[in-house]
BALOBA-1460 file (C-alpha; in Angstrom, 3 decimals):
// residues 325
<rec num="1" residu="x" x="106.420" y="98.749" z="77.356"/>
<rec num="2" residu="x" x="105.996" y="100.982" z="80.277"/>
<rec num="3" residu="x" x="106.518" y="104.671" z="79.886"/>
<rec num="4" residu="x" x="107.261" y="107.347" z="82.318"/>
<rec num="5" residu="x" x="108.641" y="110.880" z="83.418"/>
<rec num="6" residu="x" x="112.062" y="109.924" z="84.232"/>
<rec num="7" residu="x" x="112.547" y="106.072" z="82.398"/>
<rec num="8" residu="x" x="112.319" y="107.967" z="79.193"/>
<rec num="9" residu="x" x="115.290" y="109.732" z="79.054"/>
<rec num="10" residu="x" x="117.360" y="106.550" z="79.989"/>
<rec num="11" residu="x" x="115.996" y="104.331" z="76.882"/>
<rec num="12" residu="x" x="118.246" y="104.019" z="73.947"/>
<rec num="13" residu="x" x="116.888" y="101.418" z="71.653"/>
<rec num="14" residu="x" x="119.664" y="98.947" z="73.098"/>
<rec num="15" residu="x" x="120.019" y="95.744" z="75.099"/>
<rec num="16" residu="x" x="121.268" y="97.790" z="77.280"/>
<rec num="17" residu="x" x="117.412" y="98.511" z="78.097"/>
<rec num="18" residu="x" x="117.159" y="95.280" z="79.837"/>
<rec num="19" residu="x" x="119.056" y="96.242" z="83.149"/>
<rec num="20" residu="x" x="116.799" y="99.833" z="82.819"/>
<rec num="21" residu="x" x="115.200" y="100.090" z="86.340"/>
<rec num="22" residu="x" x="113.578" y="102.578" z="88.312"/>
<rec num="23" residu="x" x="112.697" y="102.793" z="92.430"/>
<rec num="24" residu="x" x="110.658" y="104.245" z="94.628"/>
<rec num="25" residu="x" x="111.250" y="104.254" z="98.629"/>
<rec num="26" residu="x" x="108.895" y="105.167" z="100.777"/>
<rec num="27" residu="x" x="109.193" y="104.713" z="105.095"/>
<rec num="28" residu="x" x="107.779" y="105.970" z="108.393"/>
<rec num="29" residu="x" x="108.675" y="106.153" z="112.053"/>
<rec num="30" residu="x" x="106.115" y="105.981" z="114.127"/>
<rec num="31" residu="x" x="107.186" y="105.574" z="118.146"/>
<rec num="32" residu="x" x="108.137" y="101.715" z="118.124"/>
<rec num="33" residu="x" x="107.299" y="100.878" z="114.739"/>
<rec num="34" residu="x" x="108.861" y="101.591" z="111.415"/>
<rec num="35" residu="x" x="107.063" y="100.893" z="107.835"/>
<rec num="36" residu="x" x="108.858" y="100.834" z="104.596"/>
<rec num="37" residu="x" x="107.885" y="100.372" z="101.068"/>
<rec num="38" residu="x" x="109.706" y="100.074" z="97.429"/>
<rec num="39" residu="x" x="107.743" y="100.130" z="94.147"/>
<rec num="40" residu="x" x="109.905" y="99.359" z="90.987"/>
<rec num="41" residu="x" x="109.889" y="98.394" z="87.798"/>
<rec num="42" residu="x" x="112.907" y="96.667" z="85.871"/>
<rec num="43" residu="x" x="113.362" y="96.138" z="81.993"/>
<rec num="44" residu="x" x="110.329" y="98.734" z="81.117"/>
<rec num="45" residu="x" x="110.633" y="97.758" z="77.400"/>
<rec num="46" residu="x" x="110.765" y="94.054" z="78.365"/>
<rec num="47" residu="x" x="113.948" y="93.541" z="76.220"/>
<rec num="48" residu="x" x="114.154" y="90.282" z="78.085"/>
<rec num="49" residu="x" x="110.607" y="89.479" z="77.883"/>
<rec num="50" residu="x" x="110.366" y="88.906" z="81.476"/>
<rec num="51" residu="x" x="110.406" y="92.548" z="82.711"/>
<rec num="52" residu="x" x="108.335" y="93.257" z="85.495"/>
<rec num="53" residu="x" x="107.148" y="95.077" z="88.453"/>
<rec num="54" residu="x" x="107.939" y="94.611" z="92.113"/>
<rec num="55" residu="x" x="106.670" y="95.682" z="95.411"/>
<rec num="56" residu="x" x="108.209" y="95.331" z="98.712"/>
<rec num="57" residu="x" x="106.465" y="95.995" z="101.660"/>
<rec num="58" residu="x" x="108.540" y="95.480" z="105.310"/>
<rec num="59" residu="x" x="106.924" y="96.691" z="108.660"/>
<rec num="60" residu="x" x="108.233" y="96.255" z="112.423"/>
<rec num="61" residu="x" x="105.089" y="95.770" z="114.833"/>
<rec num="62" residu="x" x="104.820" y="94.200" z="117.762"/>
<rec num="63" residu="x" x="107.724" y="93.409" z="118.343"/>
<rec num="64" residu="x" x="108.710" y="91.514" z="114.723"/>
<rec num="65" residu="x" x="109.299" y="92.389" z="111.221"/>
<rec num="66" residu="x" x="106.202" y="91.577" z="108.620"/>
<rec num="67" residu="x" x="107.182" y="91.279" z="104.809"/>
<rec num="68" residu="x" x="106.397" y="90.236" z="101.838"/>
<rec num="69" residu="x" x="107.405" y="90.651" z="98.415"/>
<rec num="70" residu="x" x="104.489" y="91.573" z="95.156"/>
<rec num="71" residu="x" x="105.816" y="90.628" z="91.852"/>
<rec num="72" residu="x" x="103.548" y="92.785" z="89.278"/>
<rec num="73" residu="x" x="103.181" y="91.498" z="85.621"/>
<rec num="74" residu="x" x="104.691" y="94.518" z="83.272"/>
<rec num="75" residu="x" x="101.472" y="95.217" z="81.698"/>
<rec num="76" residu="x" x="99.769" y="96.057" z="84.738"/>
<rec num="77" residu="x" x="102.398" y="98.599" z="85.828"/>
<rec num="78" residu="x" x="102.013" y="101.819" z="84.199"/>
<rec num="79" residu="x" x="104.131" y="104.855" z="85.292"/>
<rec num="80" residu="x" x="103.211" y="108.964" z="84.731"/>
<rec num="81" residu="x" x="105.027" y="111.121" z="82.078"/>
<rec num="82" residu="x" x="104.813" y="114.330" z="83.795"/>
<rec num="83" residu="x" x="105.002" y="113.319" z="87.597"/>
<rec num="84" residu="x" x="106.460" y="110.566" z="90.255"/>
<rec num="85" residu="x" x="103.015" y="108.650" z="90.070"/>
<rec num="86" residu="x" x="102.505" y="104.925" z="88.946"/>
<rec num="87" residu="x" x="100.441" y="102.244" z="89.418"/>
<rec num="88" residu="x" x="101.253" y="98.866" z="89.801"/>
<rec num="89" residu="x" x="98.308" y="95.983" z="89.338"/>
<rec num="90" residu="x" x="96.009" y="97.085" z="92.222"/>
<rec num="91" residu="x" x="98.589" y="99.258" z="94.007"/>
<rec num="92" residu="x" x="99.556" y="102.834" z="93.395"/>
<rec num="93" residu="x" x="101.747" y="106.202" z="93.640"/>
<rec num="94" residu="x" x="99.884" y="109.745" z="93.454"/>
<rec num="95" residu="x" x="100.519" y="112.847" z="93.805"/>
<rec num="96" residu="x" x="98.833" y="116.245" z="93.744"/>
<rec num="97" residu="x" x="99.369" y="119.742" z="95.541"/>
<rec num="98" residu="x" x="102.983" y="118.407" z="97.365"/>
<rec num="99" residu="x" x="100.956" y="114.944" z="99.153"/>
<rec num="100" residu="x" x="101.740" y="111.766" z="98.013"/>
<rec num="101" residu="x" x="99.247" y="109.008" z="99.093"/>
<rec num="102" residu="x" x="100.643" y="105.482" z="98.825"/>
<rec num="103" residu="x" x="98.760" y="102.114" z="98.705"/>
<rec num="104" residu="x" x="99.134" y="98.203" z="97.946"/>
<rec num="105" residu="x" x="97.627" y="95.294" z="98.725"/>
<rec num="106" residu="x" x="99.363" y="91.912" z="99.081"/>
<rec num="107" residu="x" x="98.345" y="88.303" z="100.307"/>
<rec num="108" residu="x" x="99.948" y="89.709" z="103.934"/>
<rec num="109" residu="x" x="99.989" y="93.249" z="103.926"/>
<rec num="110" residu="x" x="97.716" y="95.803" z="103.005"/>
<rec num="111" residu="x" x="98.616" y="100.217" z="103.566"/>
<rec num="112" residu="x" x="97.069" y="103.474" z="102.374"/>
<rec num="113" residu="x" x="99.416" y="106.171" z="103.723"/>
<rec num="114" residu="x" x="99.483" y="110.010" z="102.873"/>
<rec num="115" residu="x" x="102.902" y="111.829" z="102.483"/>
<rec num="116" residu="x" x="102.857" y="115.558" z="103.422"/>
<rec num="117" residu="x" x="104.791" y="118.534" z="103.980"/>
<rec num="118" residu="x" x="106.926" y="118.376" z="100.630"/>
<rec num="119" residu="x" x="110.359" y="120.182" z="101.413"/>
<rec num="120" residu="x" x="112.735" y="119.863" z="98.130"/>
<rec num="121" residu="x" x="113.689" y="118.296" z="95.433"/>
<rec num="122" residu="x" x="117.789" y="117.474" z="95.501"/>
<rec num="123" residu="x" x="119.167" y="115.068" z="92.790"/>
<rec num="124" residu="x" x="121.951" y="113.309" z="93.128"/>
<rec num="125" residu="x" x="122.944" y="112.527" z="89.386"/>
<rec num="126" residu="x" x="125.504" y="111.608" z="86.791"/>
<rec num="127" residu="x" x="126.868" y="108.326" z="89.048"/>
<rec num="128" residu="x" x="128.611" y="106.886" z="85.940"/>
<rec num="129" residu="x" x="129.490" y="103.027" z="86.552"/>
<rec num="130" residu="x" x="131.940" y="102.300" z="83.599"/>
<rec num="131" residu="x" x="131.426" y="98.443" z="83.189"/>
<rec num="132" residu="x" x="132.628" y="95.728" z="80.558"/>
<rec num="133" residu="x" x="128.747" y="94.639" z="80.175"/>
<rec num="134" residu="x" x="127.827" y="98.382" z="79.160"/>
<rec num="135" residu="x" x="130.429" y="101.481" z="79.410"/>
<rec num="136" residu="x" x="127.682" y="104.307" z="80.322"/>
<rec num="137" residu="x" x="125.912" y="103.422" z="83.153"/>
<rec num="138" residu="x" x="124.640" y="105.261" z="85.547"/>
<rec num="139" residu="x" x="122.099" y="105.842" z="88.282"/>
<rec num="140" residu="x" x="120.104" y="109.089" z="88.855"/>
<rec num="141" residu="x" x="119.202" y="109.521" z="92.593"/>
<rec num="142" residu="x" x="116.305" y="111.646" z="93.558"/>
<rec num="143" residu="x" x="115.451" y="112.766" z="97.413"/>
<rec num="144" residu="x" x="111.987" y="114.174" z="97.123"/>
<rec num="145" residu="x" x="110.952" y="113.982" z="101.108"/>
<rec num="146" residu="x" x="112.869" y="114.335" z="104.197"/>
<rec num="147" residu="x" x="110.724" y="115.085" z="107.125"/>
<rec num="148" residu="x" x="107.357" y="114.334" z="105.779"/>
<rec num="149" residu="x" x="104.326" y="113.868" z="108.245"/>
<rec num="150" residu="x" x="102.597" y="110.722" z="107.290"/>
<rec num="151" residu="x" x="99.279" y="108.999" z="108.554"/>
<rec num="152" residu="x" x="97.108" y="106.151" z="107.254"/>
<rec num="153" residu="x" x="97.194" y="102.647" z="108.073"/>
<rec num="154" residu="x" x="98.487" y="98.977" z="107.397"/>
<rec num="155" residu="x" x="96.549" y="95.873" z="107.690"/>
<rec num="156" residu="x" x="98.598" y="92.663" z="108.720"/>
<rec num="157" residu="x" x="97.257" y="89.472" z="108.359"/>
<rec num="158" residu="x" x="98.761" y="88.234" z="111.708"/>
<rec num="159" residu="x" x="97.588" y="91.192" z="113.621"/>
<rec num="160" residu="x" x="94.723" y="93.570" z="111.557"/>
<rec num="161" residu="x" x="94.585" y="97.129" z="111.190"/>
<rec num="162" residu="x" x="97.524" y="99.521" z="112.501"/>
<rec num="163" residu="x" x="96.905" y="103.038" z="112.356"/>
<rec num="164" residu="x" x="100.136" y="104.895" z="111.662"/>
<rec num="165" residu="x" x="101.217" y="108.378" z="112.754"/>
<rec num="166" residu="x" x="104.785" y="109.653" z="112.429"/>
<rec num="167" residu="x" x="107.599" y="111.286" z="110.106"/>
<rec num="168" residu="x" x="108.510" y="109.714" z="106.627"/>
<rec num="169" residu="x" x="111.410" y="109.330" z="103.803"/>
<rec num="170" residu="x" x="110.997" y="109.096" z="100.444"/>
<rec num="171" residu="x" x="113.896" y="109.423" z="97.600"/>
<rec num="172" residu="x" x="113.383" y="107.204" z="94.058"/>
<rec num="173" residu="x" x="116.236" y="106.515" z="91.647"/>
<rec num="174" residu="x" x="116.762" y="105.648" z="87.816"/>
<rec num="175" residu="x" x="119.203" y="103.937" z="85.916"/>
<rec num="176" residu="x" x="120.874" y="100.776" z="84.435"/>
<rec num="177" residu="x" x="122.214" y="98.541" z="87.113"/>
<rec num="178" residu="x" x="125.717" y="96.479" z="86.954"/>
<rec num="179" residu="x" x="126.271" y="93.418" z="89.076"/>
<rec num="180" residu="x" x="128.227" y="94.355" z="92.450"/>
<rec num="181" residu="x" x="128.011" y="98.198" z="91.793"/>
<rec num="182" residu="x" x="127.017" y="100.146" z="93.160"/>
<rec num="183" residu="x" x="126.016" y="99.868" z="96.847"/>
<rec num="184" residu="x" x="124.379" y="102.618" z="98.694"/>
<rec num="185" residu="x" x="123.459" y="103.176" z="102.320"/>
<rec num="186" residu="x" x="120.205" y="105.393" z="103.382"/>
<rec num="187" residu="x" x="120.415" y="106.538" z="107.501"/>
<rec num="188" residu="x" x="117.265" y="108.873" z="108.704"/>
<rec num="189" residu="x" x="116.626" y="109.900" z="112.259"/>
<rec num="190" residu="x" x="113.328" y="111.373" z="113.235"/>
<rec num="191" residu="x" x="112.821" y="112.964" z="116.588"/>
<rec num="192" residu="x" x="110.025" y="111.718" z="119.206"/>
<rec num="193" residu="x" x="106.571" y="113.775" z="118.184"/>
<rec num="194" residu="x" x="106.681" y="114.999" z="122.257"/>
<rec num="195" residu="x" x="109.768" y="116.253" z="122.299"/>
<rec num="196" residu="x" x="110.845" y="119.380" z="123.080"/>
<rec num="197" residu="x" x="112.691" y="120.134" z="119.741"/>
<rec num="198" residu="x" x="111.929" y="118.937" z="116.391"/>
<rec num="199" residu="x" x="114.707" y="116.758" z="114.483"/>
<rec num="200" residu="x" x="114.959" y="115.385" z="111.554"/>
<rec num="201" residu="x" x="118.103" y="113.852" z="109.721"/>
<rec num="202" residu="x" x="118.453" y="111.823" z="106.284"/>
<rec num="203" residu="x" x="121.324" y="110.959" z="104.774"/>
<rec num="204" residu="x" x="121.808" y="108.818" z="101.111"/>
<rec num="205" residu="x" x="125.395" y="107.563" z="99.917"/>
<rec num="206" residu="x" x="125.679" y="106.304" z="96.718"/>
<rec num="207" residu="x" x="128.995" y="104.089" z="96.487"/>
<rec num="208" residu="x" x="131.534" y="101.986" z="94.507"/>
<rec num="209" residu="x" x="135.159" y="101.208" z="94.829"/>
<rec num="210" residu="x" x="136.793" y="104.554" z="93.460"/>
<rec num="211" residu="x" x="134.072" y="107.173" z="94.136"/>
<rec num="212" residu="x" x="131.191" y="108.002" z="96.951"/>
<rec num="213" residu="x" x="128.446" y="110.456" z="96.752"/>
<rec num="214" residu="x" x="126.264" y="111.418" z="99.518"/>
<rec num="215" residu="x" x="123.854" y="114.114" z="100.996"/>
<rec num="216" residu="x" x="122.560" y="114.826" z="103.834"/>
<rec num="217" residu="x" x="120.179" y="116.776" z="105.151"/>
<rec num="218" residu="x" x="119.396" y="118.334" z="108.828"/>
<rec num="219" residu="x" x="116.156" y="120.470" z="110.433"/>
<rec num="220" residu="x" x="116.381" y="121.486" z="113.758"/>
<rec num="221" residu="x" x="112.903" y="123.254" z="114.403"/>
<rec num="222" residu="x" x="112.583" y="125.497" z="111.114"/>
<rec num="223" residu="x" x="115.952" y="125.757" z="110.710"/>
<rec num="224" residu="x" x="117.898" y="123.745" z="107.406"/>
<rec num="225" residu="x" x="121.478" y="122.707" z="106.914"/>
<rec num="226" residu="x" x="122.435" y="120.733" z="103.942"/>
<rec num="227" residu="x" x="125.847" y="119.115" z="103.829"/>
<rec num="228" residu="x" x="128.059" y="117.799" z="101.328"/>
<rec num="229" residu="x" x="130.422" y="114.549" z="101.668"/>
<rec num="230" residu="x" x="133.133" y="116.696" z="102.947"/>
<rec num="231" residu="x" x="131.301" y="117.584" z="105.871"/>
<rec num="232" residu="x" x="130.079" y="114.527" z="107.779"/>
<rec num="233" residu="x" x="131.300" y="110.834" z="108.272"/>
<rec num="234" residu="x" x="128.993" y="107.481" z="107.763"/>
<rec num="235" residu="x" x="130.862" y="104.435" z="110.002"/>
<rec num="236" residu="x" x="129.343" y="101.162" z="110.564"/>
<rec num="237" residu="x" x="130.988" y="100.302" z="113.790"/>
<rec num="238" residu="x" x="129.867" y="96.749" z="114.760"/>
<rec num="239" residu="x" x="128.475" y="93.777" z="112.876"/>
<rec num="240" residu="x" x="126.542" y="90.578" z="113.163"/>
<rec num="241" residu="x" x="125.203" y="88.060" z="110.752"/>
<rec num="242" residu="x" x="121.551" y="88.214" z="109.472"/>
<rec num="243" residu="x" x="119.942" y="84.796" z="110.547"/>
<rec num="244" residu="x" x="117.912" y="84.789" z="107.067"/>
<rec num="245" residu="x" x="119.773" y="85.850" z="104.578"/>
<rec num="246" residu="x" x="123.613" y="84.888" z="106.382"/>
<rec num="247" residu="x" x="125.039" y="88.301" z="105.499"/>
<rec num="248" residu="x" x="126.700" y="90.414" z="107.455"/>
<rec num="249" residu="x" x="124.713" y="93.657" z="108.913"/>
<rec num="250" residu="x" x="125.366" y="96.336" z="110.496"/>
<rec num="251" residu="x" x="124.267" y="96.748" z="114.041"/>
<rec num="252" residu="x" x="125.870" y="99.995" z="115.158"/>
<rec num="253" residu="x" x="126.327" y="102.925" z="112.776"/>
<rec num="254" residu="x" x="127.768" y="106.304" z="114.019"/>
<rec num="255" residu="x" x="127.303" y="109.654" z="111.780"/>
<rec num="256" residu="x" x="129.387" y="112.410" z="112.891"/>
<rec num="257" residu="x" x="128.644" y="115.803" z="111.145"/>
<rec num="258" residu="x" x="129.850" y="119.346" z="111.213"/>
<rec num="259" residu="x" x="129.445" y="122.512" z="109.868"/>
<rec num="260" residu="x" x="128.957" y="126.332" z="110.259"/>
<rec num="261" residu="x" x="127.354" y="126.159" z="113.994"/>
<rec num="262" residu="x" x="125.925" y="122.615" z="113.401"/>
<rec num="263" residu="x" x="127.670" y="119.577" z="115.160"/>
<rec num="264" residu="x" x="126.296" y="116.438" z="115.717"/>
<rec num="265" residu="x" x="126.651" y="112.833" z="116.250"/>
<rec num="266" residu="x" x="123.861" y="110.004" z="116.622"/>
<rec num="267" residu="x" x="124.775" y="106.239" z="117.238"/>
<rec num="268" residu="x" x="121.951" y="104.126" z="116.252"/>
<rec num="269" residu="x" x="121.606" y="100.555" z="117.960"/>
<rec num="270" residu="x" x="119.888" y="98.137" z="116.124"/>
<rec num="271" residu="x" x="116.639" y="96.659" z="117.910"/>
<rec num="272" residu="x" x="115.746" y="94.730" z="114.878"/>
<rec num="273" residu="x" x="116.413" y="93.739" z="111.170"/>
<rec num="274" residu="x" x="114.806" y="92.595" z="107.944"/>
<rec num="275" residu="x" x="116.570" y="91.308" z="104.511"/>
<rec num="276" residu="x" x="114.651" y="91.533" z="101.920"/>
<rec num="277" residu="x" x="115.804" y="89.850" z="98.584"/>
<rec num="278" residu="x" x="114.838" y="91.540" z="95.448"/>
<rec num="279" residu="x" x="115.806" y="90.955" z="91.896"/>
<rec num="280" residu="x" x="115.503" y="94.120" z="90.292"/>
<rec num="281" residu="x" x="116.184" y="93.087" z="86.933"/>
<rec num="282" residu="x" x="115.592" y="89.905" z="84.926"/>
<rec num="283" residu="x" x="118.856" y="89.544" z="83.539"/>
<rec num="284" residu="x" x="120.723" y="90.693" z="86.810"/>
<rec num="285" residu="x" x="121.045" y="88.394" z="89.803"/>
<rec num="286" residu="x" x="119.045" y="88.918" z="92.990"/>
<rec num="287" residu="x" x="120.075" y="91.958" z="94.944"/>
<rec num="288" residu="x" x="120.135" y="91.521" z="98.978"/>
<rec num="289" residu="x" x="119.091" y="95.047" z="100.754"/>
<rec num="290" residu="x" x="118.972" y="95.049" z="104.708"/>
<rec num="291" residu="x" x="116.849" y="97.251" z="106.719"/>
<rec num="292" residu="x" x="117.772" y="98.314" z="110.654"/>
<rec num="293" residu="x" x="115.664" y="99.900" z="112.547"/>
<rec num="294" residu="x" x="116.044" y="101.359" z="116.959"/>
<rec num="295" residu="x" x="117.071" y="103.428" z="119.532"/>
<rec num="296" residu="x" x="119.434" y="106.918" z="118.953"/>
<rec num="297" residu="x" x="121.909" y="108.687" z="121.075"/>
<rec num="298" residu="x" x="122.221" y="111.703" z="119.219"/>
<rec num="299" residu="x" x="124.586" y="114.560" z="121.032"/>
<rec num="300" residu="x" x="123.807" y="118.425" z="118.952"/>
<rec num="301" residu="x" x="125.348" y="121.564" z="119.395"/>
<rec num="302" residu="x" x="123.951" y="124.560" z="117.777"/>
<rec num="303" residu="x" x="125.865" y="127.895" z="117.974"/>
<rec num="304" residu="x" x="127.733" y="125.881" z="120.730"/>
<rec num="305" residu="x" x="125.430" y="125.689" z="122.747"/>
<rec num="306" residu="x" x="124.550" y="121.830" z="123.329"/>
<rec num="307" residu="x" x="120.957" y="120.965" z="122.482"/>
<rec num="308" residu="x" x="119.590" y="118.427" z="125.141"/>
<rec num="309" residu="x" x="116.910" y="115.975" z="124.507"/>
<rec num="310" residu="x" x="115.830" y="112.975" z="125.841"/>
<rec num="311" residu="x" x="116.485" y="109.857" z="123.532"/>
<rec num="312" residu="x" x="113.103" y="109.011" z="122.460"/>
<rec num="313" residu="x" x="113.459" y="109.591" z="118.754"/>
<rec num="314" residu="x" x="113.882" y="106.316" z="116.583"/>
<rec num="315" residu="x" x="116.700" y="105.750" z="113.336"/>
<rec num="316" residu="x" x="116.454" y="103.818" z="110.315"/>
<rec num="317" residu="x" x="119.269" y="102.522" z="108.629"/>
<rec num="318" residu="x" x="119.398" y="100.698" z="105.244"/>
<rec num="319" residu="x" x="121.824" y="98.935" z="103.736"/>
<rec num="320" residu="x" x="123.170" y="97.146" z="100.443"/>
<rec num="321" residu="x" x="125.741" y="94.076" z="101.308"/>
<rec num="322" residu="x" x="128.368" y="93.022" z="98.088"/>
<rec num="323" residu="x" x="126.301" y="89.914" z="97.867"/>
<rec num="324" residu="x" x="123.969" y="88.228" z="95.338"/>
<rec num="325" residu="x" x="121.742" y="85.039" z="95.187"/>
């Protein structure tokens, strides 16, 4: 059984124990490439008696997309009681003094990156998912970073060492997932490290068919606006079909956003796009999560007064499509 600091308060003895997973998301921009990284572990009390970990590790160098997918056996994964750190076979998660240092190791991809500049802690919880297979589920969802500076370095086999310098995400989540609910979608935009002002954007919405919850949150410099679904709009504006997996993606997304003196809008363009197919619990089928990544147009007014930049800062977009394999 694997134990940790926010898994514990979501066991109940039950079956239900067997769709029990919890996530970690970790990614950096940096110039033309884009790194991201999950760490979970589904069915902690191995209910099933296949539980297990899982690591998925996607980066976008030289021109291409590199993944690969670590399935860790459940005794190898162990998870902290008082903290967001966890180790899983010879990769881990830790923390201390607001840094998190990341690292894995896979047959194709190999990273040690360090996480700093901790800004706050926002949790988006209480998602109840009423369902026929268990009537109180839910998912906890936890934004810890959201303009982190990051450096380290990945090793690919195809290519070697790539040092890595550039602003991160990272948000984890807990809870008991249900088949086709819920989806989410995760945008972040991080501004060019030369340019003349500093901006940062990440937004998380947390979905089903009757109810949406979403955050997001804006620096401009040293100043912070948060804002509440009311107050921005998430569109997907154009589509095309993802030669691996045959879903459709997303390949233009708009977010429009205003309040107090803050307006804004950024259009991201897709320059490329990875599906990664992850089963994040034994007894639940395969869960297909997309990943875009390229160019921003991003128009700001502060005060009214419109903030110019030039359009060298990059945009991540991830997304969940209503399809399983």
């Amino acid at each position: 059984m694997v134990k940790g600091w926010s898994l514990q308060k979501h066991l109940t003895g039950s079956l239900s124990d067997a769709i029990l997973v919890e996530w970690k998301y970790f990614n950096v921009c940096d110039g033309d490439n884009f790194c991201l990284f999950t760490y979970s572990v589904g069915d902690p009390r191995n209910v099933s008696g296949v539980g297990k970990g899982i690591i998925c590790a996607s980066v976008f160098n030289d021109g291409d997309f590199h993944s690969e997918v670590i399935k860790i056996p459940l005794e190898q994964c162990k998870l902290s009681m008082n903290k967001p750190d966890g180790k899983f076979g010879g990769s881990s998660i830790k923390q201390k003094d607001g840094v998190i240092r990341i690292t894995g190791k896979g047959e194709k991809i190999s990273w040690n990156l360090l996480f700093e500049g901790f800004t706050e802690r926002y949790i988006v919880d209480g998602f109840d998912i009423p369902s026929l297979l268990y009537p109180y589920s839910w998912l906890d969802w936890i934004l810890f970073f959201c303009d982190a500076n990051v450096k380290g370095f990945v090793n690919i086999r195809e290519i070697g060492r790539v040092d890595v310098r550039g602003k991160g995400y990272h948000d984890g989540n807990v809870g008991k997932w249900i088949p086709f609910i819920p989806q989410w979608q995760v945008f972040g935009y991080e501004s060019h490290p030369d340019d003349d002002v500093d901006i940062s954007v990440s937004l998380m919405e947390l979905y089903n068919k009757k109810n949406t919850k979403g955050y997001l949150r804006v620096t401009v410099d040293d100043s912070l606006y948060r804002l509440g679904k009311q107050d921005y709009s998430l569109q997907n504006l154009s589509w095309t079909s993802d030669t691996k997996s045959g879903i459709r993606v997303p390949t233009k997304i708009e977010l429009k956003a205003n309040k107090g003196d803050l307006n804004l809008q950024i259009v991201l363009d897709m320059k490329a796009n990875d599906s990664l197919k992850i089963s994040m619990s034994p007894l639940l089928p395969a869960l297909i999560i997309t990943e875009q990544f390229g160019p921003c147009e991003i128009k700001m007014k502060l005060k009214g007064r419109t903030i110019i930049k030039n359009n060298r800062g990059m945009g991540v977009n991830e997304y969940t499509a209503r399809k399983y394999l």
